[in-house]
LOGU-616757 format. One record per residue (C-alpha): residue number from 0; residue in three letters; chain; z, x, y. Coordinates in Angstrom, 1 decimal, padded with zeros to 4 digits. Each point is the difference from the previous one (the first is absolute). Example, Ala and Ser with C-alpha at 12.3 -4.5 7.8 and 13.67 -1.06 7.14 Angstrom:
% LOGU-616757
  zase  migu  drenza      up    east   north
     0   ALA       A   007.8   012.3  -004.5
     1   SER       A  -000.7   001.4   003.4
***
This chain:
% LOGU-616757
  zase  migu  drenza      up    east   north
     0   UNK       A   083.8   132.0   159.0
     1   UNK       A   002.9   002.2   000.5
     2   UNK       A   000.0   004.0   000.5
     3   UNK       A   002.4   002.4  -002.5
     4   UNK       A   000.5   003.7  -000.2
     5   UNK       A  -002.4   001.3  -002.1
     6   UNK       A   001.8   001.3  -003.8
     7   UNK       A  -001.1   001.3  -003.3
     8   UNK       A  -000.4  -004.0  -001.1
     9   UNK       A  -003.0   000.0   002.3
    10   UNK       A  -001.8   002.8  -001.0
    11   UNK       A  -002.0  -001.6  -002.9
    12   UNK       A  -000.9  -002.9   002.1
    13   UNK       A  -001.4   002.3   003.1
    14   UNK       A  -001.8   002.6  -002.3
    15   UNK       A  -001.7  -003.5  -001.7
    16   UNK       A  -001.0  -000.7   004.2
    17   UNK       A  -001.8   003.4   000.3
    18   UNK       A  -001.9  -000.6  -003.6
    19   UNK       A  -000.8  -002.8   001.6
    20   UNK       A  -001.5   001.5   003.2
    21   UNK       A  -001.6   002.6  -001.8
    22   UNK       A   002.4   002.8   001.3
    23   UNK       A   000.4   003.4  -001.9
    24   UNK       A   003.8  -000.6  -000.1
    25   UNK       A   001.9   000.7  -003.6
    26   UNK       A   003.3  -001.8  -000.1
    27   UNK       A   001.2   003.5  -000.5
    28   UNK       A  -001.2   000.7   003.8
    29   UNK       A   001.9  -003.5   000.9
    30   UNK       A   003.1   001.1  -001.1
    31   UNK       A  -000.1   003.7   001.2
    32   UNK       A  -001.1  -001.1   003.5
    33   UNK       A   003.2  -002.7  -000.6
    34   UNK       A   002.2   002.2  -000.9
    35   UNK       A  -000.6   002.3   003.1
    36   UNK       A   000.1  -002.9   002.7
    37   UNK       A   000.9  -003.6   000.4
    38   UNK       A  -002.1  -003.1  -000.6
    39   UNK       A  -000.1  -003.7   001.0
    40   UNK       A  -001.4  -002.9  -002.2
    41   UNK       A  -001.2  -003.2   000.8
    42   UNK       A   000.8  -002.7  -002.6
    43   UNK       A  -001.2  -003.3  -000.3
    44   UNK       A   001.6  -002.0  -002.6
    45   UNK       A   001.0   003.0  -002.0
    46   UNK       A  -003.4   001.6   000.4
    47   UNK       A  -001.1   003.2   001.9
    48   UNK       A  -002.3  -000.4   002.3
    49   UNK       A   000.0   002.2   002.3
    50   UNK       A   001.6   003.6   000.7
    51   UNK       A   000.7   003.0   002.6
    52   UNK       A   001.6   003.2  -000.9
    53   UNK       A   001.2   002.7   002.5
    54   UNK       A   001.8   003.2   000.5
    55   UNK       A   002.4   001.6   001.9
    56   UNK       A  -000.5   003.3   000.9
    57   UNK       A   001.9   001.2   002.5
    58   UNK       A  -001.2  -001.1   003.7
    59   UNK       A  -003.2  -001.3  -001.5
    60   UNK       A  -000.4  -002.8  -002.5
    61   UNK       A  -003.7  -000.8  -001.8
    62   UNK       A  -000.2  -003.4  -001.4
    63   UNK       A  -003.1  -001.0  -002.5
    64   UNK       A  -000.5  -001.7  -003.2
    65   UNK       A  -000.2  -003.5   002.2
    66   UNK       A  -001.8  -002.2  -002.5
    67   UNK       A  -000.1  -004.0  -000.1
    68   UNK       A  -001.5  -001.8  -003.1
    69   UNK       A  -003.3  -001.5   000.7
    70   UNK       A   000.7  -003.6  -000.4
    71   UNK       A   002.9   000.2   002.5
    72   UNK       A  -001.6   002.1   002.9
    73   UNK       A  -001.1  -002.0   003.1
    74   UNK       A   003.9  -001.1   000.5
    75   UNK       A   001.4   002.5   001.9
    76   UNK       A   001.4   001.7  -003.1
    77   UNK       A  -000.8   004.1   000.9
    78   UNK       A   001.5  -001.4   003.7
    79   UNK       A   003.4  -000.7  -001.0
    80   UNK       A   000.5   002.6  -002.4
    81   UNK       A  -001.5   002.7   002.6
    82   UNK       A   002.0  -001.6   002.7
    83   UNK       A   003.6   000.5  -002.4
    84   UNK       A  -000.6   003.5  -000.9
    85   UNK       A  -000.4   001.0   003.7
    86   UNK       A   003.0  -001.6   000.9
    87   UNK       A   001.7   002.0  -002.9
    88   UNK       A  -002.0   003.3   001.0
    89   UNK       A   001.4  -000.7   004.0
    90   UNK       A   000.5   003.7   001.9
    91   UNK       A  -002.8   001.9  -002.4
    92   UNK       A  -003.2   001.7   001.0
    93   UNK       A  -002.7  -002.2  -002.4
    94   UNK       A  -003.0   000.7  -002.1
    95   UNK       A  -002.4  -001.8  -002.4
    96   UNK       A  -003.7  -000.1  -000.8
    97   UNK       A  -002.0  -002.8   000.2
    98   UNK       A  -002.6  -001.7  -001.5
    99   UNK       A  -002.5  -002.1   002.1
   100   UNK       A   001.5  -003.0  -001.4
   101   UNK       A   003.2   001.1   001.1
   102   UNK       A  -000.5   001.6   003.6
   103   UNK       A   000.1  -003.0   002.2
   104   UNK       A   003.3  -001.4  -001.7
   105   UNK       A   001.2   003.3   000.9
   106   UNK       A  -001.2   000.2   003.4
   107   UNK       A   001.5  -002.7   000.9
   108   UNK       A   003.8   001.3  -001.1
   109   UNK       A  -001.0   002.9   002.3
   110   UNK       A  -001.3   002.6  -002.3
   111   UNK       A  -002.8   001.8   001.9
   112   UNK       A  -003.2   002.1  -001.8
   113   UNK       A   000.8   004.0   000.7
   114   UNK       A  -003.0   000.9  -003.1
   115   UNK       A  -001.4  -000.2  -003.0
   116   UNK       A   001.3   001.0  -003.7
   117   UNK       A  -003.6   000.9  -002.5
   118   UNK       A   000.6  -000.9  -003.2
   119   UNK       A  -001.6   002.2  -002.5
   120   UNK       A   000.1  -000.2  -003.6
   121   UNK       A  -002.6   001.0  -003.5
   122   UNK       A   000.3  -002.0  -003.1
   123   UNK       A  -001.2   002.9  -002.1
   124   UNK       A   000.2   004.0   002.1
   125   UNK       A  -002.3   001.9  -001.2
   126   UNK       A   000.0   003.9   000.2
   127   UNK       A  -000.5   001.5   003.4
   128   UNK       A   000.9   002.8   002.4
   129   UNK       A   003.1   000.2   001.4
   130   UNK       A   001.7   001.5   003.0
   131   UNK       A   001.4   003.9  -001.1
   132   UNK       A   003.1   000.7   001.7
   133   UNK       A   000.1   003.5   002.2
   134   UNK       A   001.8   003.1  -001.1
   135   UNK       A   003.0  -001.0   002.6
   136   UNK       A   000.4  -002.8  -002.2
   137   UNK       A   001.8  -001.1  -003.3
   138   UNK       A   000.8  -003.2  -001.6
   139   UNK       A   002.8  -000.9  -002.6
   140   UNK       A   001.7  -003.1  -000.8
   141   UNK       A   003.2  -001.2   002.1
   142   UNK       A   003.2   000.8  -000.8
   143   UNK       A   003.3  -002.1  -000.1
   144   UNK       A   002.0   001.8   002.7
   145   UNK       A  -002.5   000.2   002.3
   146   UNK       A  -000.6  -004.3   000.3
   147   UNK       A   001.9  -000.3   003.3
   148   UNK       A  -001.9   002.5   001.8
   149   UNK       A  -003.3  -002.0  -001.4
   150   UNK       A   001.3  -003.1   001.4
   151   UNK       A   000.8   001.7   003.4
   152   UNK       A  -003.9   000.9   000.0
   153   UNK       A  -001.3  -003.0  -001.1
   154   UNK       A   001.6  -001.3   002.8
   155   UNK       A  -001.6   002.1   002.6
   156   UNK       A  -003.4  -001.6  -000.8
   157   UNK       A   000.9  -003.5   000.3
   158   UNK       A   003.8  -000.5   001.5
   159   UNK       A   001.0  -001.7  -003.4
   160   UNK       A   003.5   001.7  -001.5
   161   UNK       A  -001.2  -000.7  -004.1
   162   UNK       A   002.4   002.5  -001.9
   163   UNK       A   000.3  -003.8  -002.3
   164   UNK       A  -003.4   000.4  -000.8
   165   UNK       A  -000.5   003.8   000.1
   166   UNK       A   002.7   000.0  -003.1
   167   UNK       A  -001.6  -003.0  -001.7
   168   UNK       A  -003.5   002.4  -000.1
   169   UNK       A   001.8   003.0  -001.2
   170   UNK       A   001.4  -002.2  -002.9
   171   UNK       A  -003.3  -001.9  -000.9
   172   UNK       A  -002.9   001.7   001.6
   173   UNK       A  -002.4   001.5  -002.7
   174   UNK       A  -000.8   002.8   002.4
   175   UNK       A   002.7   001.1   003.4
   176   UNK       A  -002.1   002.9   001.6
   177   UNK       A   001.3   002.1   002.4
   178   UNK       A  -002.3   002.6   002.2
   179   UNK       A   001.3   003.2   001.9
   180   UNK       A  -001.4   002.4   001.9
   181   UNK       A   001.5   003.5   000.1
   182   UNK       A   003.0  -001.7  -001.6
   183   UNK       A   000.6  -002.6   002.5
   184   UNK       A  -000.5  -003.4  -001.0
   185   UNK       A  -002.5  -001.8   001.9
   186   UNK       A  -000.9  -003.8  -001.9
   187   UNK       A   000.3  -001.7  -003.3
   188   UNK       A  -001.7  -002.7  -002.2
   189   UNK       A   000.6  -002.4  -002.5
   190   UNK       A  -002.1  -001.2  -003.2
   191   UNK       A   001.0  -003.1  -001.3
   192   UNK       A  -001.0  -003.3  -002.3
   193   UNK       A  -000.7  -002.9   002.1
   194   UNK       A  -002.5  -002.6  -000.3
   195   UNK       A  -003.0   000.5  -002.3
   196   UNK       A   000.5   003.7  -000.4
   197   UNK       A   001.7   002.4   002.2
   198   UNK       A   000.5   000.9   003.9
   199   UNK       A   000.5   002.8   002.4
   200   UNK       A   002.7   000.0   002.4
   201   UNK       A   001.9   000.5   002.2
   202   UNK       A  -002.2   003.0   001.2
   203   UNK       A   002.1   001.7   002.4
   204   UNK       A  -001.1   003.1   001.6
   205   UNK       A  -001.0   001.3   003.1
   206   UNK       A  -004.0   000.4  -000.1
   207   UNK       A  -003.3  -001.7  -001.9
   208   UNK       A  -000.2   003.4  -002.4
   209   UNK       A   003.6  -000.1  -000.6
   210   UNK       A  -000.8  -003.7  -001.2
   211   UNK       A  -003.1   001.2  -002.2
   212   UNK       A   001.9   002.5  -001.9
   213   UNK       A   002.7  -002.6  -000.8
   214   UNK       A  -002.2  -002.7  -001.0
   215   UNK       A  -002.5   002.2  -002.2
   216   UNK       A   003.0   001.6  -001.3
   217   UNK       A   001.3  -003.5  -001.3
   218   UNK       A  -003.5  -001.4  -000.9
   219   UNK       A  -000.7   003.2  -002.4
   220   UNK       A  -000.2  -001.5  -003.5
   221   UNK       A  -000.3  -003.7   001.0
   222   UNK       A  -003.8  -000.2  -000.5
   223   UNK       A  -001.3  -003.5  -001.6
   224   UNK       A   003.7  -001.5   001.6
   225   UNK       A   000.4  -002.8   002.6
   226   UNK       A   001.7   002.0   003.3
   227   UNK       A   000.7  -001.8   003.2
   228   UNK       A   000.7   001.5   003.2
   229   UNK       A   000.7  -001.5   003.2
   230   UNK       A  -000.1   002.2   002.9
   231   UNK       A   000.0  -000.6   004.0
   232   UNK       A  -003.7   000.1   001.6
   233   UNK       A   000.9   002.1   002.7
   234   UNK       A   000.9   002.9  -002.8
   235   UNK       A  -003.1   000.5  -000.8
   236   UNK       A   000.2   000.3  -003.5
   237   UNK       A  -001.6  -002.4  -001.3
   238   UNK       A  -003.7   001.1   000.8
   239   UNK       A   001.4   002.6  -002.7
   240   UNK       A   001.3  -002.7  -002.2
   241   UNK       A  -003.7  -001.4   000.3
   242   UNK       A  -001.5   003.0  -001.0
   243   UNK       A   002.4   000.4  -003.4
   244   UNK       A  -001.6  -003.7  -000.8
   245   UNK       A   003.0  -001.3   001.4
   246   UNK       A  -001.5  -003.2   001.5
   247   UNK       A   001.7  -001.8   002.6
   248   UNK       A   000.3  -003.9  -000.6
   249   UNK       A   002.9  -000.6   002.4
   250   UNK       A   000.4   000.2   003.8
   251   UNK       A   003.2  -002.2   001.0
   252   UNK       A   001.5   001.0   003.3
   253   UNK       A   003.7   001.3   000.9
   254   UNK       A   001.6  -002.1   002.6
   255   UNK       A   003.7   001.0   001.4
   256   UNK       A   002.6  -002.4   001.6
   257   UNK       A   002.3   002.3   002.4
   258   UNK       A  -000.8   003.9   000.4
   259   UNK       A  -003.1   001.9  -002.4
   260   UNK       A   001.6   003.5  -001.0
   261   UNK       A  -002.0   002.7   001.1
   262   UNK       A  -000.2   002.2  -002.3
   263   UNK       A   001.4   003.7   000.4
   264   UNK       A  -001.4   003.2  -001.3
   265   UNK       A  -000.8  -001.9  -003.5
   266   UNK       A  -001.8  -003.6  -000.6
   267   UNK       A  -000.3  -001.8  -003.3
   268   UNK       A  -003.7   000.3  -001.2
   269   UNK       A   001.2  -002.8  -003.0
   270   UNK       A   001.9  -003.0   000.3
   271   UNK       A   002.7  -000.3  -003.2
   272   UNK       A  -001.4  -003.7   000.3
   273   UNK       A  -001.9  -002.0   002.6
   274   UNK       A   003.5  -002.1  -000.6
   275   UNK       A   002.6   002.4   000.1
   276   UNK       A  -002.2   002.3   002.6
***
């Protein structure tokens, strides 16, 4: 088994690993979160069997996407290609989410549990009553010249510098939204195709009915469509997300290697991806 940089030449092999795990993943979401970071593959006589991708984003790095085939787990596999990207990611503040299957590898590379990441998501949304946005407040869609300042919010809520992926949304994002209040702008939020459907996010604002007027803004005419959103528990948005038959089926936990940002005077209230954070 030897370990390769991750190219376009892999990406019909690792979207066949996620069909095979059952994961929501369209090749079209391989090669966009690709195309935004860097990847490693594990090969074993010119098959892929395992994977890990992870960005750079300034001081902070997330890493996800670690997947090893099922008839070659138990070898230490996830180990060694964890164990490379961290030498490659040396001097960064990390960040992943983990599944219970995945914690205790993770642990054990020093990655320690700081909360919880609710997974909510509808196969169908049906018609229901949304969050109305106060007279202080009005929503329009993002503009080009305005990306970097975007970026510089987005990273107040989590430490990550992303104008990569800020761009890529304005480019390919059905729906950019930005909210102001008394001109001022004050959080943004992205609807996109992914998976089975669509999802929410990044959700970055400042308070939970900032968030609600975002999110209902970008659910309005997506009744009887799949929409996934994954938000951190201590939010508190998703009791809301419950209520809007947004069940959650998800609860993997964030664990950081290094220094968690604390957030300042804004917090994401949606991941972009429990991957890419």
């Amino acid at each position: 088994m030897n370990i390769a940089t991750m190219n376009e030449h892999h990406l019909d092999a690792a979207y066949a690993l996620t069909q095979r795990l059952n994961w929501p993943h369209r090749r079209e979401d391989w090669q966009q979160a690709l195309a935004l970071g860097e990847g490693l593959a594990a090969m074993e006589n010119g098959e892929l069997i395992g994977t890990v991708l992870y960005w750079r984003w300034g001081d902070y790095a997330t890493l996800g996407l670690v997947i090893v085939a099922k008839k070659a787990q138990g070898k230490g596999i996830g180990t060694r290609l964890m164990q490379t990207a961290l030498a490659l990611l040396e001097g960064h503040q990390l960040r992943l989410h983990a599944t219970k299957m995945g914690k205790e590898l993770y642990e054990k590379l020093g990655f320690v549990v700081t909360g919880t990441i609710e997974q909510h998501q509808c196969g169908a949304l049906a018609p229901g009553e949304r969050a109305l946005s106060q007279a202080s407040q009005s929503l329009r869609p993002a503009r080009r010249e305005e990306l970097t300042a975007l970026s510089e919010l987005e990273a107040r809520a989590h430490g990550q510098h992303r104008p990569a992926l800020i761009a890529e949304l304005f480019a390919s994002a059905d729906r950019f939204l930005v909210l102001e209040e008394q001109d001022e702008t004050v959080g943004f939020a992205c609807l996109r195709r992914f998976g089975h459907g669509f999802a929410i996010g990044p959700i970055i604002c400042a308070n939970l009915q900032q968030a609600k007027v975002l999110v209902s803004e970008l659910l309005a005419g997506l009744e009887g469509t799949f929409v996934r959103i994954d938000t951190d528990s201590a939010c508190g948005l998703g009791e809301w997300l419950a209520a809007l038959g947004m069940a959650q089926v998800d609860e993997p936990v964030t664990m950081y290697k290094g220094i968690p940002w604390q957030p300042q005077d804004v917090r994401a209230f949606g991941l972009m991806s429990q991957a890419m954070a």
